[in-house]
Backbone as JSON Lines, residues from 0, in Angstrom:
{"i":0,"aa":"X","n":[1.76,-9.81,70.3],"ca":[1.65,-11.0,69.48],"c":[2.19,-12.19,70.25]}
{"i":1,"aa":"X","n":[1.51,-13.64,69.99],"ca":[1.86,-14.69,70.52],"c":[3.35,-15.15,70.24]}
{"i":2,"aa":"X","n":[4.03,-16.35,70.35],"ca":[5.06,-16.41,70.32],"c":[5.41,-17.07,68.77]}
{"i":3,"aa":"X","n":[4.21,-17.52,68.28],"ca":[4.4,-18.45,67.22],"c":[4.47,-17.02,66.15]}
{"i":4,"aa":"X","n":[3.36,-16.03,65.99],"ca":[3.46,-15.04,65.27],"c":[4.47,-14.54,65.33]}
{"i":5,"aa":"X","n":[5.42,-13.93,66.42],"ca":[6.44,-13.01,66.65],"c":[7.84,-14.19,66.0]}
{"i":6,"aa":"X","n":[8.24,-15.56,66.07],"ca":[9.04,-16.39,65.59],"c":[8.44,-15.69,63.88]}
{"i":7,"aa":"X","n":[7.45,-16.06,63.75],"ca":[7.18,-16.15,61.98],"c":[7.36,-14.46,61.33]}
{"i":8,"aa":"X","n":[7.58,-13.69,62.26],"ca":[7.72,-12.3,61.84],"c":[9.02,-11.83,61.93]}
{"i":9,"aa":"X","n":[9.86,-13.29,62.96],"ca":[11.35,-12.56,62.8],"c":[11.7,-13.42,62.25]}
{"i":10,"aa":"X","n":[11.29,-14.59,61.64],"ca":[11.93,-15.6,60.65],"c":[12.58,-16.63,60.96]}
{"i":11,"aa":"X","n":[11.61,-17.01,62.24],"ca":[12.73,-18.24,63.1],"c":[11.6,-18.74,63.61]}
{"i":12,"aa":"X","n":[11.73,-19.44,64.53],"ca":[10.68,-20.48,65.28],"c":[10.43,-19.88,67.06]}
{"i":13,"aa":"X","n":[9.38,-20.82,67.38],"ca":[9.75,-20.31,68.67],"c":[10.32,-21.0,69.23]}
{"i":14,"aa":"X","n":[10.84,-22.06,69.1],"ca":[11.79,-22.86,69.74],"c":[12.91,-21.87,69.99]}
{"i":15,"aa":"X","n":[13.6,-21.48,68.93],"ca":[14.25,-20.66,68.43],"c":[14.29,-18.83,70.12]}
{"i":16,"aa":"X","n":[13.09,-19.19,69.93],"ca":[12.76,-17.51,70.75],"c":[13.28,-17.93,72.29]}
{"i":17,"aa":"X","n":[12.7,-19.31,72.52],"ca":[12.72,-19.92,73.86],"c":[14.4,-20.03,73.91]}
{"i":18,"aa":"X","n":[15.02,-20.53,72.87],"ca":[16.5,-20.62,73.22],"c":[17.37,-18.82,73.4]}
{"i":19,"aa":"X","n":[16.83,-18.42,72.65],"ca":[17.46,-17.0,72.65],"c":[17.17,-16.3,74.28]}
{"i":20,"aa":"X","n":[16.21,-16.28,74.98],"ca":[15.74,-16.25,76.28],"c":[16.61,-16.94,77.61]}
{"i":21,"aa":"X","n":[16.55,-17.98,76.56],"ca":[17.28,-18.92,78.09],"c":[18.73,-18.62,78.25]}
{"i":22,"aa":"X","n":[19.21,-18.25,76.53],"ca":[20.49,-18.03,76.47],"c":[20.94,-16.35,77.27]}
{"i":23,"aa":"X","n":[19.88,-15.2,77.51],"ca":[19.92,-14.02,77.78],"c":[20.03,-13.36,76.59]}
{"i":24,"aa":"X","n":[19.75,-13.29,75.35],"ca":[20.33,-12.7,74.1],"c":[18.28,-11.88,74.29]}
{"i":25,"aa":"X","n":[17.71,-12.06,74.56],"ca":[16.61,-12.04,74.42],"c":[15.64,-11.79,76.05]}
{"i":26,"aa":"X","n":[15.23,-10.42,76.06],"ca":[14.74,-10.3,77.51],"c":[13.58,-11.34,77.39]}
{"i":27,"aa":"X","n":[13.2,-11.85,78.86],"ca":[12.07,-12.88,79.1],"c":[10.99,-11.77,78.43]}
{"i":28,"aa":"X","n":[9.96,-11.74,77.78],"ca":[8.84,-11.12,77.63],"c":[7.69,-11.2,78.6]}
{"i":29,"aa":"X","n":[6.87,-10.38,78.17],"ca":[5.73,-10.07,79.26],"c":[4.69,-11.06,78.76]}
{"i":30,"aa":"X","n":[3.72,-11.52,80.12],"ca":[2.95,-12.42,80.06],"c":[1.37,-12.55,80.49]}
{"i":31,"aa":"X","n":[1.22,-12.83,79.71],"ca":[-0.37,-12.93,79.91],"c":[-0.98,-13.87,81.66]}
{"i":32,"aa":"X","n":[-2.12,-13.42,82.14],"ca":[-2.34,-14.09,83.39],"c":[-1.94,-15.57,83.02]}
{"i":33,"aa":"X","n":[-2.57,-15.76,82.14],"ca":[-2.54,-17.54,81.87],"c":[-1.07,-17.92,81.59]}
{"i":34,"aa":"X","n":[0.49,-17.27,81.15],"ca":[1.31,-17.4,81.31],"c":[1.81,-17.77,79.46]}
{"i":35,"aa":"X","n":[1.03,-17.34,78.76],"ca":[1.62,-16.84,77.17],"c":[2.45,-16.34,77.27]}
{"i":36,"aa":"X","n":[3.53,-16.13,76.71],"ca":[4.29,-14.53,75.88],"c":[3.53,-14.13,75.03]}
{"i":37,"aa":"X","n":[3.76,-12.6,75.27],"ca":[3.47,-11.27,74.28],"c":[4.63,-10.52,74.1]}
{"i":38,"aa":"X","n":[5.02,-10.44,72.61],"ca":[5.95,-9.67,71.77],"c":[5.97,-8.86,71.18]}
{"i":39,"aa":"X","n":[6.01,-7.85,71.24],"ca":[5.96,-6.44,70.33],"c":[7.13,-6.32,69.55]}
{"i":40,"aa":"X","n":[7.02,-5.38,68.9],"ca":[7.72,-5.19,67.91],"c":[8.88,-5.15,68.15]}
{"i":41,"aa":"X","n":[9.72,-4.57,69.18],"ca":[10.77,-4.52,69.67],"c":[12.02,-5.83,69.72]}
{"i":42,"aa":"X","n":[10.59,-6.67,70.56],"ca":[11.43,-8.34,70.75],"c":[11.43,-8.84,68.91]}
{"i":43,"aa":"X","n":[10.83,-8.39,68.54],"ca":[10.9,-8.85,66.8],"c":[12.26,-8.52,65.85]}
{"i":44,"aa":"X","n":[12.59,-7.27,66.18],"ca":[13.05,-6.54,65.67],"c":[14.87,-6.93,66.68]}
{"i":45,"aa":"X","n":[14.78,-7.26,67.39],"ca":[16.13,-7.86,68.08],"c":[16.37,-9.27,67.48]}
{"i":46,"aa":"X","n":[15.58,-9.79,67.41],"ca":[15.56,-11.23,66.72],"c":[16.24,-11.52,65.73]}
{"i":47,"aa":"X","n":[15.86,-10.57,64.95],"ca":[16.31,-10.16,63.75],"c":[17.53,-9.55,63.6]}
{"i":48,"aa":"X","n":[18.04,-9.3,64.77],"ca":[19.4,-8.47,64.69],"c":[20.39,-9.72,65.04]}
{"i":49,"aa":"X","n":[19.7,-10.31,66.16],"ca":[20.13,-12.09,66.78],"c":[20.8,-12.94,65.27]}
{"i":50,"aa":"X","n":[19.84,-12.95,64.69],"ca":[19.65,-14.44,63.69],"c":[20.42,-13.73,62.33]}
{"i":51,"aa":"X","n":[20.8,-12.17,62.25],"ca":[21.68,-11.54,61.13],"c":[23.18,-12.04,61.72]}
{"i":52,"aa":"X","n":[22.77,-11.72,63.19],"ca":[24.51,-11.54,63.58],"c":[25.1,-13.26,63.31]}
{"i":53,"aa":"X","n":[24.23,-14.17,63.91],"ca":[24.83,-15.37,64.0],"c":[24.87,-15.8,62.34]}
{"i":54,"aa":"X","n":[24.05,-15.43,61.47],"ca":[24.45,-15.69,60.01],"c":[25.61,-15.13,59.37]}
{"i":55,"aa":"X","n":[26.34,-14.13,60.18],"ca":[27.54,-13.86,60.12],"c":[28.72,-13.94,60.47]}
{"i":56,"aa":"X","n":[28.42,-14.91,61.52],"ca":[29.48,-16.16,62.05],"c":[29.91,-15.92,63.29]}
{"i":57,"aa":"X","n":[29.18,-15.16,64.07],"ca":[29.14,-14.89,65.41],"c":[28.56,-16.08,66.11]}
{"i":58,"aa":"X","n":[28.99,-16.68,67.06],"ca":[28.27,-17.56,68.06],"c":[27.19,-17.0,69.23]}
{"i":59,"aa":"X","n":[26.54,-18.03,69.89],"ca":[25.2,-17.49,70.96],"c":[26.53,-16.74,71.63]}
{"i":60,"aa":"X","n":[27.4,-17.37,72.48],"ca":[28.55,-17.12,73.46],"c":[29.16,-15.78,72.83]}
{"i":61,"aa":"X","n":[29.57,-15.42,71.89],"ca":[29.78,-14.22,71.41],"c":[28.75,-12.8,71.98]}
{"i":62,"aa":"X","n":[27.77,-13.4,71.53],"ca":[26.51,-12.35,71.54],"c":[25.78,-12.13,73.03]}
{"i":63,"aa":"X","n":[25.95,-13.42,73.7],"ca":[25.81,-12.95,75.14],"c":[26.73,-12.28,75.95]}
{"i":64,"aa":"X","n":[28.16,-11.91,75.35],"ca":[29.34,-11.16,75.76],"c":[28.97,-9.18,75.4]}
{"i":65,"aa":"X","n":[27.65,-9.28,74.78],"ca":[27.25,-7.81,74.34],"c":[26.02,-8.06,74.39]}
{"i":66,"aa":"X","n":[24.86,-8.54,74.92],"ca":[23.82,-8.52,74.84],"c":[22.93,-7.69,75.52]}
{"i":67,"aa":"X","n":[24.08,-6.85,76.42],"ca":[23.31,-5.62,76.86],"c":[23.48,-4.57,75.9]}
{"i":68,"aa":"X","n":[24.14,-4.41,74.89],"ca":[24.26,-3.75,73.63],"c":[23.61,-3.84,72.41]}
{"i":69,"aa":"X","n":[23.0,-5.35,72.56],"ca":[22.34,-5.45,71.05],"c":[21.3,-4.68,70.82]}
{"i":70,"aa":"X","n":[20.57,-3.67,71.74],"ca":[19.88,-2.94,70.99],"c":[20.17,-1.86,70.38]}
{"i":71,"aa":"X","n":[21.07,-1.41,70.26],"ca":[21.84,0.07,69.22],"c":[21.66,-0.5,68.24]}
{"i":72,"aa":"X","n":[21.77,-1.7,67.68],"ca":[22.07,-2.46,66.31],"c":[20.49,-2.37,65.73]}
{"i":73,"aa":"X","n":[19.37,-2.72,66.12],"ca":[18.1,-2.39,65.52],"c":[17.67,-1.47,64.61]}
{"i":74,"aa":"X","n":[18.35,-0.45,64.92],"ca":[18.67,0.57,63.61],"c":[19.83,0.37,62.95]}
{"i":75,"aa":"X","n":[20.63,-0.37,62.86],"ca":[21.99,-0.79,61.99],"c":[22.74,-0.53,63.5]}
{"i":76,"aa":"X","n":[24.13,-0.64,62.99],"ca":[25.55,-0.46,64.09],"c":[25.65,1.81,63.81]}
{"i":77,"aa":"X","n":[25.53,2.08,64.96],"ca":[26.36,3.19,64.8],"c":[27.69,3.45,64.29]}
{"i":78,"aa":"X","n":[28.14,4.41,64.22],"ca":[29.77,4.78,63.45],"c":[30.57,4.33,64.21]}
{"i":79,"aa":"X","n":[31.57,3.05,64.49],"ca":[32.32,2.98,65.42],"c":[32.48,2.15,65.86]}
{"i":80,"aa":"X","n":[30.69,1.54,65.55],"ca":[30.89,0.15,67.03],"c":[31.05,-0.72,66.57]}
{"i":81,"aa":"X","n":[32.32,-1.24,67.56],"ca":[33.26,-2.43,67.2],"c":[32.36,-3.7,67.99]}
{"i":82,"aa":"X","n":[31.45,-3.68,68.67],"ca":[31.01,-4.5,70.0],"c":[31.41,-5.06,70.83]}
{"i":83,"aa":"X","n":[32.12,-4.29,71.77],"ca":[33.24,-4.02,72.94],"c":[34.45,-5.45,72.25]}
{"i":84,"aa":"X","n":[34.73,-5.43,70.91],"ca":[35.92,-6.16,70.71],"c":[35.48,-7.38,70.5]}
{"i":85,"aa":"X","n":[34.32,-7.98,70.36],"ca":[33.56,-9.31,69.67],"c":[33.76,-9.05,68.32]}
{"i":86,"aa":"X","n":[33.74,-8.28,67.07],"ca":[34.13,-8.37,66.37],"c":[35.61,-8.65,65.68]}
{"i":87,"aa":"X","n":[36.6,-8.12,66.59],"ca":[37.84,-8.5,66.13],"c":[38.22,-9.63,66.68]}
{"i":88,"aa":"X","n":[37.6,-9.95,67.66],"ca":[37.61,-11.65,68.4],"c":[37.21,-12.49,67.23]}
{"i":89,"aa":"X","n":[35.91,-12.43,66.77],"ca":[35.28,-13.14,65.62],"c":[36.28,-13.07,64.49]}
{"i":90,"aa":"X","n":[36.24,-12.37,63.89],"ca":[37.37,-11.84,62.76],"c":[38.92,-13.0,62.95]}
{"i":91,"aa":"X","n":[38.8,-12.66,63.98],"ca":[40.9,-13.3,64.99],"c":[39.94,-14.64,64.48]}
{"i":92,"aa":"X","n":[39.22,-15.32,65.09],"ca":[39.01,-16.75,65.2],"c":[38.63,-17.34,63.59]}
{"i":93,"aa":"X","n":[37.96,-16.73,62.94],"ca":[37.8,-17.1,61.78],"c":[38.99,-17.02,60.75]}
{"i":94,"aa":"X","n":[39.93,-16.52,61.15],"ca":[41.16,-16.78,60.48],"c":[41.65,-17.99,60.65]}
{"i":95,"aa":"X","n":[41.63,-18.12,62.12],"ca":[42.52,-19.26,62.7],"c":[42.01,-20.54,61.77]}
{"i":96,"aa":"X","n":[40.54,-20.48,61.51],"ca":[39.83,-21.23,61.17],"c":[39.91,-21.78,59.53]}
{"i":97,"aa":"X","n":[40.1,-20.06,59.06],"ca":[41.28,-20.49,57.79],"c":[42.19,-21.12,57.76]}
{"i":98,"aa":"X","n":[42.95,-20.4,58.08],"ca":[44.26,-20.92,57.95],"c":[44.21,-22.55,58.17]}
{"i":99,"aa":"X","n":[43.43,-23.31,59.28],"ca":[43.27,-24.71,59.43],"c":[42.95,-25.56,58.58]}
{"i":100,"aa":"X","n":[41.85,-24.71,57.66],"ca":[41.17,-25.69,56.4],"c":[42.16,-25.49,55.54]}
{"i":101,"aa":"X","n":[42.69,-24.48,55.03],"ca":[43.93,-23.82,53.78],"c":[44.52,-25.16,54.24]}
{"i":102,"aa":"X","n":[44.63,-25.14,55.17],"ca":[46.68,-26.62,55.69],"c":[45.79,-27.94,55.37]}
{"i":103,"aa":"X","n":[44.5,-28.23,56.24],"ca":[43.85,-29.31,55.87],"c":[43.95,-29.31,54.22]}
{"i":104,"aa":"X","n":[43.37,-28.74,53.51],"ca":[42.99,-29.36,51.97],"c":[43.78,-29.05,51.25]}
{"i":105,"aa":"X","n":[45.33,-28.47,51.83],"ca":[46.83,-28.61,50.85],"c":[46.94,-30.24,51.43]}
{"i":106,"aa":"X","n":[47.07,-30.59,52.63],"ca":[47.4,-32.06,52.96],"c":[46.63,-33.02,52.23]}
{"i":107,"aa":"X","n":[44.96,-32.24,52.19],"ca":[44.55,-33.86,51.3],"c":[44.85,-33.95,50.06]}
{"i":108,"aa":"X","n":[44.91,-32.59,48.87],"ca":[45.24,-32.76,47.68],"c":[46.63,-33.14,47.4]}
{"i":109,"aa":"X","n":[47.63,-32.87,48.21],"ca":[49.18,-33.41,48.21],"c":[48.77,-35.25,48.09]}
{"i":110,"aa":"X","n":[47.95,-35.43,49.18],"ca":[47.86,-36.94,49.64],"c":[47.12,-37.59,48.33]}
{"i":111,"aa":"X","n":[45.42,-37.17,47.77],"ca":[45.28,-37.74,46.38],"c":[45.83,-37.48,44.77]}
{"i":112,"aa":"X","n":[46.64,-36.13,45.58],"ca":[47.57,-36.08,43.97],"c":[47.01,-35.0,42.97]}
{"i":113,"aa":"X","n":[46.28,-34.21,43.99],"ca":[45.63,-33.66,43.37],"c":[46.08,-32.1,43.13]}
{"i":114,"aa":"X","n":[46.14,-31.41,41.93],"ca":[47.05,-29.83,41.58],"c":[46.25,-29.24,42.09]}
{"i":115,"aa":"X","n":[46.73,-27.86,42.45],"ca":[46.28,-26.83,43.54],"c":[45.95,-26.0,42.7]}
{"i":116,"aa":"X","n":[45.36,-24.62,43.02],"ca":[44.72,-24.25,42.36],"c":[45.31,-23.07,41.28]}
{"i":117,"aa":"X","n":[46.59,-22.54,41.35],"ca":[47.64,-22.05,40.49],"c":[47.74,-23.27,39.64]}
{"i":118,"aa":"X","n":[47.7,-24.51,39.22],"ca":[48.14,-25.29,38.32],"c":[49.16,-26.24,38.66]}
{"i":119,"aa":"X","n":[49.88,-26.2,39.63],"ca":[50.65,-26.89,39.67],"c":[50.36,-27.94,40.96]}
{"i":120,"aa":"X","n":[51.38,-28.82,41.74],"ca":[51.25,-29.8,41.88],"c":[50.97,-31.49,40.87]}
{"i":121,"aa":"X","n":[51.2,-32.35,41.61],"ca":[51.34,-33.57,40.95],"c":[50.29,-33.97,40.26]}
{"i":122,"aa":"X","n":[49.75,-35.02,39.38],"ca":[48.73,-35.13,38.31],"c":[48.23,-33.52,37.87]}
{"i":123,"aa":"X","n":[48.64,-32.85,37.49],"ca":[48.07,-31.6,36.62],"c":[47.06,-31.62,36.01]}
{"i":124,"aa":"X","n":[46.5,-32.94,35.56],"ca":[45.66,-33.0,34.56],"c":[44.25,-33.5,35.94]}
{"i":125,"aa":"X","n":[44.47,-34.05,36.96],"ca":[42.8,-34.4,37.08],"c":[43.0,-33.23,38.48]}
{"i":126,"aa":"X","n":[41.51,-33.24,38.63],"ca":[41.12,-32.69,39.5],"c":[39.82,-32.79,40.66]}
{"i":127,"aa":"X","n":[39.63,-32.35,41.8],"ca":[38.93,-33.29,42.75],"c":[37.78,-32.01,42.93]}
{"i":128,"aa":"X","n":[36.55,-31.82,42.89],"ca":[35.79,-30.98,43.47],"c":[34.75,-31.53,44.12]}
């Protein structure tokens, strides 16, 4: 399949396919004399493992740190796999990432006066959403 079909079958674009390629997350595909891509099911079916993982808050840079691995995942993750430690990396950073917003939006509701979400803090009665 062309590149526009194989984007619309893994639910992304081919812009999308061309970046996954350039990035290495995605082997170059095979090409027609005239210099098309052709995608089989395979490159479809990684795509799809691509565009799950990053909807789960993995970055490209993450995923090119295992991208000689992402194909075990096409059938789901086996029992075990951590992905040589990108997951507890991800996990570690998205805390950090908590914890930053938690401190950010105690500072701004302290600053408009606004009660937290147990009830207390200053003006009790209004609230900011």
């Amino acid at each position: 399949m062309w590149i526009g079909e194989a984007a619309a079958a893994a639910g992304t674009t081919p812009r999308a396919l061309r970046f996954y390629e350039q990035r290495g997350l995605l082997t170059p595909p095979a090409r027609t004399a005239s210099g098309r891509r052709e995608y089989g099911p395979g490159e479809v079916a990684r795509v799809r493992v691509i565009r799950d993982l990053l909807a789960h808050g993995f970055t490209v840079e993450d995923l090119r740190g295992v991208a000689h691995r992402l194909h075990v995942l096409v059938d789901g993750p086996p029992v075990g796999w951590d992905g040589s430690g990108v997951v507890g990396d991800r996990l570690a950073a998205l805390d950090v990432e908590i914890d930053r917003l938690t401190r950010l939006r105690e500072r701004l509701a302290r600053r408009a006066g606004v009660r937290d979400d147990d009830g207390t803090g200053p003006d009790a009665g209004s609230r900011v959403r």
